[in-house]
GUFIVO-236887 format. One line per field, with one value per residue (C-alpha): residue in three letters; y, z, x. Coordinates in nm, 2 decimals. Layout:
aa = c(Ala, ...)
c2 = c(Y, ...)
c3 = c(Z, ...)
c1 = c(X, ...)
//
This chain:
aa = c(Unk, Unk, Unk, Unk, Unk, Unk, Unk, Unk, Unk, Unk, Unk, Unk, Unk, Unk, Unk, Unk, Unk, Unk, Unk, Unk, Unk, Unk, Unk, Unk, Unk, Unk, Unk, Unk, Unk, Unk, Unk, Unk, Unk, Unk, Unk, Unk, Unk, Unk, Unk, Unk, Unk, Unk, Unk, Unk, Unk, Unk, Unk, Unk, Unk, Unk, Unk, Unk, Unk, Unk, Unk, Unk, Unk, Unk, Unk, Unk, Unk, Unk, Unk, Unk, Unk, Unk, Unk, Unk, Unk, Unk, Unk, Unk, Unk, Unk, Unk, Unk, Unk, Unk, Unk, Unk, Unk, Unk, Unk, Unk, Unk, Unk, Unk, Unk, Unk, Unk, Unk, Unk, Unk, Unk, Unk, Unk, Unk, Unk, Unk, Unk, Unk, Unk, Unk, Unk, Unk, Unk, Unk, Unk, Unk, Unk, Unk, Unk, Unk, Unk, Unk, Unk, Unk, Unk, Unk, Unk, Unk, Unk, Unk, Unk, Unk, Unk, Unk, Unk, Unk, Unk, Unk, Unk, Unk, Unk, Unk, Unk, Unk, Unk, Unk, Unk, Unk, Unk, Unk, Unk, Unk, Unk, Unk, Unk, Unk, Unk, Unk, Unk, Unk, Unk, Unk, Unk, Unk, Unk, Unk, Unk, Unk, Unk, Unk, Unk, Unk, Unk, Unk, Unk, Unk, Unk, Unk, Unk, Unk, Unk, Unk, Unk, Unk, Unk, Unk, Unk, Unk, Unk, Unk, Unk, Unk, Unk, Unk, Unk, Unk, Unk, Unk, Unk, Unk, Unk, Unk, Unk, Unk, Unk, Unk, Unk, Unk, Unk, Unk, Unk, Unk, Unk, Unk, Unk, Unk, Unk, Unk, Unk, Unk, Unk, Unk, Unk, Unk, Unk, Unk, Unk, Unk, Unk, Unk, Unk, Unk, Unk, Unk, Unk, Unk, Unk, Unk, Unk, Unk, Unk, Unk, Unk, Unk, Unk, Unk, Unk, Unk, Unk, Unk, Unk, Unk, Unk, Unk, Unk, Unk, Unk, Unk, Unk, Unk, Unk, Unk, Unk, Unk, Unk, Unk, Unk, Unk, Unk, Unk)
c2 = c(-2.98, -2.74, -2.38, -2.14, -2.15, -2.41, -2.34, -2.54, -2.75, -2.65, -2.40, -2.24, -2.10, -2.32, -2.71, -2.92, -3.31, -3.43, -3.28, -2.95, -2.65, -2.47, -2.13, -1.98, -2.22, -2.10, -2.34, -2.19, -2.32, -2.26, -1.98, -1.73, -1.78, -1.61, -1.54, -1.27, -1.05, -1.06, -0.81, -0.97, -1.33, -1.11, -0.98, -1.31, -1.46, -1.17, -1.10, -1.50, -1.26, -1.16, -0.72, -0.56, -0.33, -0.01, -0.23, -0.38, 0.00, 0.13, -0.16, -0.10, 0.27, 0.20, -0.03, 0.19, 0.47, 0.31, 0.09, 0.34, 0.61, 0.56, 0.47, 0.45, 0.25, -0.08, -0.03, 0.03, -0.28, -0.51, -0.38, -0.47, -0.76, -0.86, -0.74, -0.94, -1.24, -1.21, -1.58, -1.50, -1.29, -1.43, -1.30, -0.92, -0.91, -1.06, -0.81, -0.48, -0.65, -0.69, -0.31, -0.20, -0.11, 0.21, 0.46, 0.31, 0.15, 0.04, 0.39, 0.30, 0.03, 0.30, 0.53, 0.28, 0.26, 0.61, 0.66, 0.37, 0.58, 0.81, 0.68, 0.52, 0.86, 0.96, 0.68, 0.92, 1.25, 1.16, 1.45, 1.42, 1.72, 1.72, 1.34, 1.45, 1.76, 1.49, 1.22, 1.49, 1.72, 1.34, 1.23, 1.60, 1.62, 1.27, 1.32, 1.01, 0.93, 1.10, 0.82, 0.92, 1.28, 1.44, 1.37, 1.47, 1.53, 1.58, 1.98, 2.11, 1.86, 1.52, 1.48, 1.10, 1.12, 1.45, 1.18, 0.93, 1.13, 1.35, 0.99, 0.83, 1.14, 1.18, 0.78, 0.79, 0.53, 0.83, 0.74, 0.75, 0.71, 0.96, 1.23, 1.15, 1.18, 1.50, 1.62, 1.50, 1.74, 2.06, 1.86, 1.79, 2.19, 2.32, 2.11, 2.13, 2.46, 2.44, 2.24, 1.88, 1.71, 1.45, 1.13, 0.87, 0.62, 0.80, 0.84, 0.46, 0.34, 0.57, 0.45, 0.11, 0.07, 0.26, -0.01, -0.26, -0.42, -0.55, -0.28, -0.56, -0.64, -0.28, -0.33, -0.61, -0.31, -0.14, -0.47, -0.61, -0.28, -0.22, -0.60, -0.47, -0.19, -0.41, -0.61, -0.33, -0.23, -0.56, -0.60, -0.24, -0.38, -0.67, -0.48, -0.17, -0.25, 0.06, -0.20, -0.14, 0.25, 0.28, 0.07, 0.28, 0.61, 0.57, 0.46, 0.77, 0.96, 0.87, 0.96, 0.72, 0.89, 0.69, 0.62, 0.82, 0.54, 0.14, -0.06)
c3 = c(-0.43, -0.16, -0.25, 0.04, 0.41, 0.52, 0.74, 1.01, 0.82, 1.01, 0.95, 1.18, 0.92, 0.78, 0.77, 0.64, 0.66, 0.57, 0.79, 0.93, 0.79, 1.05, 1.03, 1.26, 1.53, 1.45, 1.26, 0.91, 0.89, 1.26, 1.40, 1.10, 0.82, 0.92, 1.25, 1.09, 0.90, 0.52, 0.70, 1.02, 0.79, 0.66, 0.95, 1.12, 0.84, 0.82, 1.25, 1.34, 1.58, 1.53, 1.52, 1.77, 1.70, 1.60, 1.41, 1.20, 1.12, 1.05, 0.82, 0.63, 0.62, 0.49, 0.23, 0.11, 0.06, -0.15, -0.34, -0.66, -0.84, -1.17, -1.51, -1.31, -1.54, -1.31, -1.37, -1.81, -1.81, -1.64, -1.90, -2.20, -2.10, -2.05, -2.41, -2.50, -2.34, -2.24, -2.09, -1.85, -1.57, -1.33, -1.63, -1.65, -1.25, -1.25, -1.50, -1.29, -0.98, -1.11, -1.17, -0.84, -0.70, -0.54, -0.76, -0.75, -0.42, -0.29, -0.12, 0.17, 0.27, 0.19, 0.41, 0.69, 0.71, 0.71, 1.01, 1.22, 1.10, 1.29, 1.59, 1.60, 1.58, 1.85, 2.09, 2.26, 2.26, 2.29, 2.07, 1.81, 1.59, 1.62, 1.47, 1.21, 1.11, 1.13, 0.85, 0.61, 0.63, 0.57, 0.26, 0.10, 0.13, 0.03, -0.31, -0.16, -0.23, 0.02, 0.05, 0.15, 0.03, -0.28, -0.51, -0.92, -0.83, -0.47, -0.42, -0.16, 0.05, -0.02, 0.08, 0.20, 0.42, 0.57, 0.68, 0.79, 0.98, 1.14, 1.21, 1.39, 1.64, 1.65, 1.74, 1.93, 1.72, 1.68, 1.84, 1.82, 1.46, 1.34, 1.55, 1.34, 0.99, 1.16, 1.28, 0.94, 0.75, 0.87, 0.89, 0.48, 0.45, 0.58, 0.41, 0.08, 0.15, 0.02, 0.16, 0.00, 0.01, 0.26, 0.10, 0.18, 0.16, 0.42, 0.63, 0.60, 0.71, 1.04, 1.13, 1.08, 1.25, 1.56, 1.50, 1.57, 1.21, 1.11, 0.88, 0.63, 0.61, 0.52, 0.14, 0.15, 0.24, -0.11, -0.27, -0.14, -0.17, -0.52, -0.64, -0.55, -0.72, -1.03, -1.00, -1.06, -1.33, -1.54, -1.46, -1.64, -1.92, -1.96, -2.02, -2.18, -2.30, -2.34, -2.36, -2.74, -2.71, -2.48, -2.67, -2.98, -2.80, -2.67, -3.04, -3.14, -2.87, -2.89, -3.22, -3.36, -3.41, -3.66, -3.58, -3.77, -3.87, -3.78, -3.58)
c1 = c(1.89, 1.85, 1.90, 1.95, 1.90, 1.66, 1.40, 1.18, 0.93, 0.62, 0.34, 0.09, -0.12, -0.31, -0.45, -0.69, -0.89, -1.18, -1.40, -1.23, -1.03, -0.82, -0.70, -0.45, -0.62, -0.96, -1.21, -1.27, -1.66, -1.79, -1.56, -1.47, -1.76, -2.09, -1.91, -1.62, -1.59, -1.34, -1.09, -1.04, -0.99, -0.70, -0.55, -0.60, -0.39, -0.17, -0.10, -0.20, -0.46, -0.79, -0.83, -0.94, -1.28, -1.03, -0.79, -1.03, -1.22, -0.87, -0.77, -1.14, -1.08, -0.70, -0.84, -1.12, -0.85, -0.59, -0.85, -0.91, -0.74, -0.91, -0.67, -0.33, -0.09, -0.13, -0.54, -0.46, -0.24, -0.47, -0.81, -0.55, -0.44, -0.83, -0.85, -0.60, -0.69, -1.10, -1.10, -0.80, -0.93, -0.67, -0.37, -0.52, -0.54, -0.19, -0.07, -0.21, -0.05, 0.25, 0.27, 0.23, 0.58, 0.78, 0.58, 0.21, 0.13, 0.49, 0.55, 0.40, 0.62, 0.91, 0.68, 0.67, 1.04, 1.06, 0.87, 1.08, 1.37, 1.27, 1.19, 1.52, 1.69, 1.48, 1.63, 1.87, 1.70, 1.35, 1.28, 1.08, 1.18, 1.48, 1.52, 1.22, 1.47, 1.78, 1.62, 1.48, 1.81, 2.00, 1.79, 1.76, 2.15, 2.24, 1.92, 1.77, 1.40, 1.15, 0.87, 0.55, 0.52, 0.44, 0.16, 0.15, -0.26, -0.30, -0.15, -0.14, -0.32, -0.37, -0.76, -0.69, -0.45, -0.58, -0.88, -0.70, -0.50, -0.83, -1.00, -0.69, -0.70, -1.09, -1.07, -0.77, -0.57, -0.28, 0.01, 0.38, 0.37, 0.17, 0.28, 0.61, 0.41, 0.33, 0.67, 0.81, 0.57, 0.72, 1.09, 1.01, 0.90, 1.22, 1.48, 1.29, 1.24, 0.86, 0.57, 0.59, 0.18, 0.15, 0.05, -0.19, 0.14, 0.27, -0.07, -0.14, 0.18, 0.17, -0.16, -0.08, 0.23, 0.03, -0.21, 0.10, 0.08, 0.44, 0.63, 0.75, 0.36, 0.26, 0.28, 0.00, -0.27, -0.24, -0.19, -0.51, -0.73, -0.61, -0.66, -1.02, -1.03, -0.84, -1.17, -1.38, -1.17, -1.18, -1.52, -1.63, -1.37, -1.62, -1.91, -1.75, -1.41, -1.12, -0.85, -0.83, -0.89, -0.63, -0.37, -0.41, -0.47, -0.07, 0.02, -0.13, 0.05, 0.38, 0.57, 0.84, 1.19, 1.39, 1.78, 2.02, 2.20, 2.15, 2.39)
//
């Protein structure tokens, strides 16, 4: 039984015989391994075109910045589940993907909508404050969620996106998008009425989307950088395991409150 809308069967990603493995029309063994590099595999995969020189130093920078926070809650619940389960490598990676959404890592897919928000409010006016003022006036009136700024750590300044933002200009990657991250920063200060930090959700998703990588594709940054830095994480766990500590550390932390009466 079919369920939903069917689409074309065809793929242009991938295919396979005996002898050959093409990727996006590129032979895997003679064009991509020894000849490219792991990040221009994945935007290759991601674009179905290989990065230019600034694309692919942008999406290694972008990795590199998202790739580690230390013992964020998706990093505690991949070590226990590896505590758990010490033959399962693939479960305790699963289990600190699984807990990356609009609070850790998913901002910057919110971000990235954000910033085409903008632009589209800029379609008559052309003017870029004005449309920045517009969207952050709209979402502090309506209590909507401001992706892309604000950090619990990060205060006043977020130190990551202040250097991806400094490189995009120094390299001249800076474009349309992040002169809105920009205009949005003082837009955010004066509806707020206090300076909100800057984010490197917010910083990522302008650079990309100057780079021309799809919006609905920003999400897969984090998710590959931090799957990474998940790696790291379970293989310290291996070798010095805090799974256990951590587990009973929260029991310890939390006190039980009985119910005044049951059900």
């Amino acid at each position: 039984m079919l369920i939903g809308k069917a689409g074309t069967a065809t793929t242009s990603l991938c295919t396979a015989d005996a002898e050959t493995i093409t990727v996006r029309g590129y032979d895997l063994c003679t064009e991509l391994m020894g000849q490219k590099t792991f990040t221009d595999f994945f935007y290759l995969s991601v674009t179905g075109v290989l990065p230019s020189d600034q694309q692919r130093y942008f999406i290694d920078l972008l990795l590199i910045s998202i790739a580690e926070h230390g013992l964020t809650p998706n990093a505690q619940a991949a070590r226990m589940t590896l505590a758990s389960g010490p033959d399962a490598l693939q479960a305790a990676l699963a289990a600190g993907i699984l807990g990356c959404g609009s609070v850790i890592l998913g901002a910057a897919e919110d971000a990235g909508y954000l910033l085409v928000k903008v632009r589209e409010n800029m379609a008559d006016s052309n003017d870029l404050e004005a449309a920045s003022r517009r969207v952050a006036n709209e979402i502090r009136a309506n209590r909507g969620k401001l992706a892309g700024f604000g950090h619990p750590l990060h205060r006043p300044l977020d130190p990551r996106a202040e250097r991806i933002l400094a490189l995009a200009r120094e390299k001249g990657a800076a474009g349309a998008h992040c002169a809105i991250a920009e205009a949005l920063r003082e837009a955010v200060t004066e509806a707020w009425g206090k300076p909100l930090t800057l984010n490197v959700s917010l910083a990522i998703a302008a650079v990309l989307l100057d780079l021309g990588f799809p919006v609905r594709m920003i999400k897969a940054i984090p998710l590959l950088a931090r799957t990474a830095g998940l790696l790291g994480h379970l293989a310290e766990e291996q070798e010095t395991p805090i799974g256990f500590l951590m587990a009973a550390s929260a029991e310890d932390a939390i006190t039980y409150t009985p119910q005044e009466q049951r059900a």
